[in-house]
N, C-alpha and C positions, 0 to 999 in steps of 0.2 A: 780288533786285536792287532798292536803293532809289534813284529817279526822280533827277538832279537836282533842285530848286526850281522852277529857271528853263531849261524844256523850251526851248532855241533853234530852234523849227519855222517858226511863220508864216511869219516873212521868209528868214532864210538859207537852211533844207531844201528850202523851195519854190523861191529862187533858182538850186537846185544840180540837176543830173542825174548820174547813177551810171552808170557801166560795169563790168560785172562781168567778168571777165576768166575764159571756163569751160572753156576749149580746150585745158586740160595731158593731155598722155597720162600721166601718173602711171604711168610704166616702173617704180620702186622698189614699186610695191604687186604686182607679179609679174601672176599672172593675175586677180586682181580688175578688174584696168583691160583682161583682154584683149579686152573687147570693149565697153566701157564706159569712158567717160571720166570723170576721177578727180572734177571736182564732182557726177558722177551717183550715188556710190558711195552706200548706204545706210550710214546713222549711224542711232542713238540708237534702235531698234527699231521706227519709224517715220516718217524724215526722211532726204533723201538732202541731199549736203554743201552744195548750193549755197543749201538752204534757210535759213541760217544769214545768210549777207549779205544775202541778196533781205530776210531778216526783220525786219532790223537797219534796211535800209531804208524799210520801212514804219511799222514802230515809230517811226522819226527823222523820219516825213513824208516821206520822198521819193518820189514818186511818178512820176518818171519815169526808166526804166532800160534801159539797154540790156544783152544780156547775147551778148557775145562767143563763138561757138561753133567749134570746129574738128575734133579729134578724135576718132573715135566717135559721135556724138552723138544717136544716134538715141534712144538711152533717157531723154537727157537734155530733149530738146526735145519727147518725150512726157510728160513730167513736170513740161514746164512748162506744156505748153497745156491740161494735165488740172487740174493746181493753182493755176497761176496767172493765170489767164484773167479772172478777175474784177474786171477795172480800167475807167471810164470815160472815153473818151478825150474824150467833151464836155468831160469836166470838167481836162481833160490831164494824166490817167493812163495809164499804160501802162506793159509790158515789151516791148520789141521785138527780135527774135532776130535778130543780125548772124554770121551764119556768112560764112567766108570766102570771098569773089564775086570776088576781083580787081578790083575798082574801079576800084586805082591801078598795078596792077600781076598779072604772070602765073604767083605763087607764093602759097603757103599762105604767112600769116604767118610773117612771119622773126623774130619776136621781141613782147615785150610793148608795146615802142614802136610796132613796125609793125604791131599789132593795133591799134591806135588811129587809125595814119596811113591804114592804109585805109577808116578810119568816118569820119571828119572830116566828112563831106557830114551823116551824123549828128549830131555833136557839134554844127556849126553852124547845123542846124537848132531847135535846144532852143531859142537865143539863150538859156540858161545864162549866168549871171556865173561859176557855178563847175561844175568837172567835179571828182565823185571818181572816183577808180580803184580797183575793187576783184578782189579774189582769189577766189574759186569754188570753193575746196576750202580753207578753214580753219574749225574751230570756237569760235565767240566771239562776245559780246554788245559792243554798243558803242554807247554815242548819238550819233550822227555828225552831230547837232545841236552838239554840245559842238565836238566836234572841229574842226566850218566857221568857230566863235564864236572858237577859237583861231588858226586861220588868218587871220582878218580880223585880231583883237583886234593881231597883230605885224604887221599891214601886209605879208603874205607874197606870193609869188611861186608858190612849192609848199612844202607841209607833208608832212612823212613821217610816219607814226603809226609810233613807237616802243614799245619792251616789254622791259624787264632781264631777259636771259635767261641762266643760267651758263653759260660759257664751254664746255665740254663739249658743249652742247645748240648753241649757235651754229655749233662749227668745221667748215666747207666745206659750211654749210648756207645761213646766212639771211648777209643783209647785215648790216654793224655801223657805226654812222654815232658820232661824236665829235662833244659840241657845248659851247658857252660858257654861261656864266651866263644870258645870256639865250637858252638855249634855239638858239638858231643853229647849225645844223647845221655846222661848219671842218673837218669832211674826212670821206669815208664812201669802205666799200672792199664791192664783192659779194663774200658766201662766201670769206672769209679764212682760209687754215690756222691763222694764229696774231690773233686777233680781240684786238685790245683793250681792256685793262679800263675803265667806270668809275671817276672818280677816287674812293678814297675806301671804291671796293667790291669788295675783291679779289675773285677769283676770277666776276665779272660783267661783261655787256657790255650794251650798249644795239643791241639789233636792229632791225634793217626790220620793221615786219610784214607788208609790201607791200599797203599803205593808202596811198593818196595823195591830194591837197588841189591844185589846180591853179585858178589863173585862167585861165579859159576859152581868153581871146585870147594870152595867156602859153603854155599850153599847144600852143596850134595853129601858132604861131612854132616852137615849140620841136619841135614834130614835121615840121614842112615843113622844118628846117633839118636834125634826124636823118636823114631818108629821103634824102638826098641825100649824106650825108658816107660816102666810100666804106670808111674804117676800123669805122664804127660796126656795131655787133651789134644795134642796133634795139632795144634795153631800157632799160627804166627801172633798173634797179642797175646794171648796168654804162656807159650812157652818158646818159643824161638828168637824172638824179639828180647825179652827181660834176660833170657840166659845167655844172648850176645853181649850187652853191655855189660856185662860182669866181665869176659874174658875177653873179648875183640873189640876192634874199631867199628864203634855204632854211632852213627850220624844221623842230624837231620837235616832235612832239604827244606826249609820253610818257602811255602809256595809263592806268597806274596812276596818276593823279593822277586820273582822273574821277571824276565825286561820283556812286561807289556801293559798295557792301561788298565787294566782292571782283571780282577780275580773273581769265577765265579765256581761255586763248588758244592753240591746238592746232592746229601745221601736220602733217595727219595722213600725211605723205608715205611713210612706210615701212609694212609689216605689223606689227613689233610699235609703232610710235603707234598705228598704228590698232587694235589691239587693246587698249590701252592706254587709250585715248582712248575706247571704249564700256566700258571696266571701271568707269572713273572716274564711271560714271554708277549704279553699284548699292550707291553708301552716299548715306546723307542728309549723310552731310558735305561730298560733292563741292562745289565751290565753283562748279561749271554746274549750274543746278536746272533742268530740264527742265518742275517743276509751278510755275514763277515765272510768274503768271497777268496781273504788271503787265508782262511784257515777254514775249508769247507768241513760240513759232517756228512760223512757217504752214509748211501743205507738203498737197499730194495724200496722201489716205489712201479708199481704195476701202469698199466699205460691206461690212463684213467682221463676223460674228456675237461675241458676246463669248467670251474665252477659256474653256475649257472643261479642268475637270479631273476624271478621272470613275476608278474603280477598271478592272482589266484583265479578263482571262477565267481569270486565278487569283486575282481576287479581292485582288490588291493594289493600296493607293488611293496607292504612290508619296508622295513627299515635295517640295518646293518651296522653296526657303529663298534671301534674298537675292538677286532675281532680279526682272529685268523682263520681262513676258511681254506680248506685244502681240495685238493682237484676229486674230479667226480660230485660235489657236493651238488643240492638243487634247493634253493630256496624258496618257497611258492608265497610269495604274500604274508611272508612273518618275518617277525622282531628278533636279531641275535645282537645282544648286547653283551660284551666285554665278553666273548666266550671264544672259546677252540673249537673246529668241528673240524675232527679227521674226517680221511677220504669215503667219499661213497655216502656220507651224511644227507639226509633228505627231510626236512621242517616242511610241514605242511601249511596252508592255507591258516592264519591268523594264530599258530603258535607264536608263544614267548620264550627263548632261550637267554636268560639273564647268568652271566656270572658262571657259566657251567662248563665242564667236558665233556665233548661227545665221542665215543669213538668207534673206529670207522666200522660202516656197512649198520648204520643203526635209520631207524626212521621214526619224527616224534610227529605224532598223529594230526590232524588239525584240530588249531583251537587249545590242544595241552599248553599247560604253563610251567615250563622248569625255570628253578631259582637256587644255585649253590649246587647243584648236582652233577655227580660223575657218573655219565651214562656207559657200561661196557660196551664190545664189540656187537654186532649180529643183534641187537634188540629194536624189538616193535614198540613204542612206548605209544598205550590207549589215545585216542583222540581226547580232550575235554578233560585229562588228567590233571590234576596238580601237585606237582613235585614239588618238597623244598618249601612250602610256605610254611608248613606246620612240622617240627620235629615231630611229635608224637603222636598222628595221625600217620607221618611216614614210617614210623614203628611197627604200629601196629598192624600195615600195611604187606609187615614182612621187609621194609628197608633198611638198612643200614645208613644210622647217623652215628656221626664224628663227635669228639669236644667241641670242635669247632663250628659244627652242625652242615657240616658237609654231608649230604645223600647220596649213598652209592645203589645204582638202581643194576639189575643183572636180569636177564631175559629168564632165569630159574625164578627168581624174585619176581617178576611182572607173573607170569603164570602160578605162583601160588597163590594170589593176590584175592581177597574173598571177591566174587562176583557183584558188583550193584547191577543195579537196573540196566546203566549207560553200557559197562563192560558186558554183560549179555547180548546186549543190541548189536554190538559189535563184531561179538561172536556167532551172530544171527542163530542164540537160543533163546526160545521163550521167558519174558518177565511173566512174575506171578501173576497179574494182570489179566496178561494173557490170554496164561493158563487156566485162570478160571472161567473167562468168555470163552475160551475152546467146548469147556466142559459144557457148560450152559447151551451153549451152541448145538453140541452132541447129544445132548439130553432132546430138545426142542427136534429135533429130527426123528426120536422117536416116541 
């Protein structure tokens, strides 16, 4: 990624405070989020999602952030006070964790507005000229220097950061906002069945990427006036946003115009993005470079020994190809092809890991064969298994398959898994077999 010229930090970034927005339960990623909230998720084989904005903001200079939490959040607010702790607040830095208190009221957040409207004693403490708004589970680099410089630069109100996304990928997901020559946002609808195109670019629409740009006192008008209106749903797409452009200056930011080489932007909400969305990262062509050293991603990583690739106890040294493997990992004599393996990962003796995610503190038996599968954190996967060959054998299995037929495998899922022969043995309980030589055996004695 190459820098702007003219990094807009000194005055505007320092001007501004972020709210990260971390509290989705990410229901569409199945059990990935059952017990984990969706910006906790591990990405990129040593980075969980929220690491990505918080990045964006330190890279841009912001150094003061709040990060909204709600559900789940216990892995997430461990990972933050483990990785992101390192802030001086003499010098007024900080990330400060706003989980849901009822401050203003005697309910969990009702929406992305009234996450806001209950921190307000927050926001106007910063004395901020400007407040962004940001998401907690999307993947993307952004100079949010640039973006404040374009908010000011039109004299704005709130600025939406936009992103051309095909029509296909928009419908009944993201917002699609419609704007004039000069960039003015004249009409925006949340998650449209039928999204509108781009003039000019069939089959394209111009999206939310749920980036926002707010003057401060603007802002805090505009959420004391929401939390009161009894039709409102408390959101930024559905009511804060469309009721700006009617009466104020609402802009958009279109992201693809920032002065760098490529744009890359991933709301990883489903199992196969998410799947998707770590594949994208095991060619050097990806347009997210992970080893981009001018624009690093911070994040908690534990002090874990270097990968390790050694031959088995037959004496095969396995193969490795296109593949990123992270520290702690132990390879014994197996095949990883095109795949992720977070930290602490361990393939035994003549497994096959084709095409998959692993993630970390997992270990896949010797001999099992995974193919398109997303393995969770903390799982034993049977030796001799085979994942991912058959959709409906992994069904029946108790797995989770995708449209795309991505298998998502969870150590709840491995243990309900009916018993065969092999998984017995394993378990060192008797096969039926066995069990009837025992009896026979018992009988014969007397």
């Amino acid at each position: 990624m190459t820098l702007s010229p003219s990094r807009n930090i000194s005055q505007l970034t320092q001007s501004a405070v972020a709210v990260v927005l971390a509290g989705g339960r990410g229901t569409r990623l199945e059990a990935l989020t059952k017990y984990r909230s969706k910006p906790a998720l591990h990405y990129g084989g040593k980075f969980r999602l929220i690491d990505f904005p918080l990045s964006n903001c330190i890279n841009s200079g912001i150094r003061r952030i709040g990060v909204v939490t709600q559900y789940k959040s216990h892995s997430l607010i461990r990972h933050l006070m483990n990785g992101w702790g390192g802030f001086n607040r003499h010098l007024g830095e900080y990330i400060d964790l706003l989980p849901a208190s009822q401050q203003y009221a005697n309910d969990w957040y009702k929406g992305t507005a009234d996450a806001l409207y209950q921190n307000l004693q927050f926001i106007q403490k910063t004395r901020a000229d400007y407040v962004i708004v940001l998401s907690g589970d999307q993947v993307y680099r952004m100079d949010y220097g640039e973006l404040l410089a374009d908010h000011v630069k039109h004299d704005a109100d709130v600025t939406v950061a936009c992103l051309p996304v095909q029509q296909s990928e928009a419908r009944g997901k993201l917002g699609i906002a419609q704007i004039n020559d000069e960039h003015r946002i004249i009409d925006f609808v949340e998650k449209p069945h039928n999204p509108c195109e781009i003039p000019g670019r069939p089959g394209w629409s111009l999206a939310s990427m749920g980036i926002y740009v707010f003057n401060t006192d603007f802002l805090v008008e505009k959420l004391k006036e929401d939390a009161v209106a009894l039709s409102s749903r408390h959101d930024f797409g559905h009511n804060i946003i469309p009721d700006s452009i009617k009466r104020y200056r609402t802009f958009a930011y279109t992201f693809e115009e920032q002065a760098c080489q490529t744009q890359y932007w991933k709301d990883v909400g489903t199992l196969d993005n998410y799947f998707q969305a770590n594949m994208d990262l095991l060619t050097r062509q990806c347009q997210f470079d992970l080893f981009d050293q001018h624009w690093p991603i911070w994040t908690y990583h534990g002090q874990t020994p270097p990968a390790r690739f050694s031959k088995d106890e037959c004496g095969r040294h396995g193969l490795t190809q296109d593949s990123l493997i992270s520290g702690g990992c132990e390879i014994v004599g197996a095949q990883i092809i095109h795949s992720l393996l977070f930290t602490n990962v361990k393939v035994e003796g003549g497994a096959t890991v084709e095409h998959c995610v692993i993630l970390p503190e997992t270990t896949i038996g010797q001999g099992a064969s995974l193919k398109r599968v997303i393995v969770d954190s903390h799982c034993t996967v049977p030796a001799g298994i085979e994942i991912g060959h058959c959709a409906e054998a992994d069904k029946r299995r108790g797995f989770t398959v995708t449209q795309q037929q991505i298998t998502l495998v969870t150590q709840e899922m491995l243990d309900k898994m009916p018993l065969t022969s092999q998984r017995q043995q394993q378990l060192h309980l008797p096969t039926l077999k066995q069990t009837e030589e025992s009896v026979v055996t018992h009988k014969g004695q007397h």
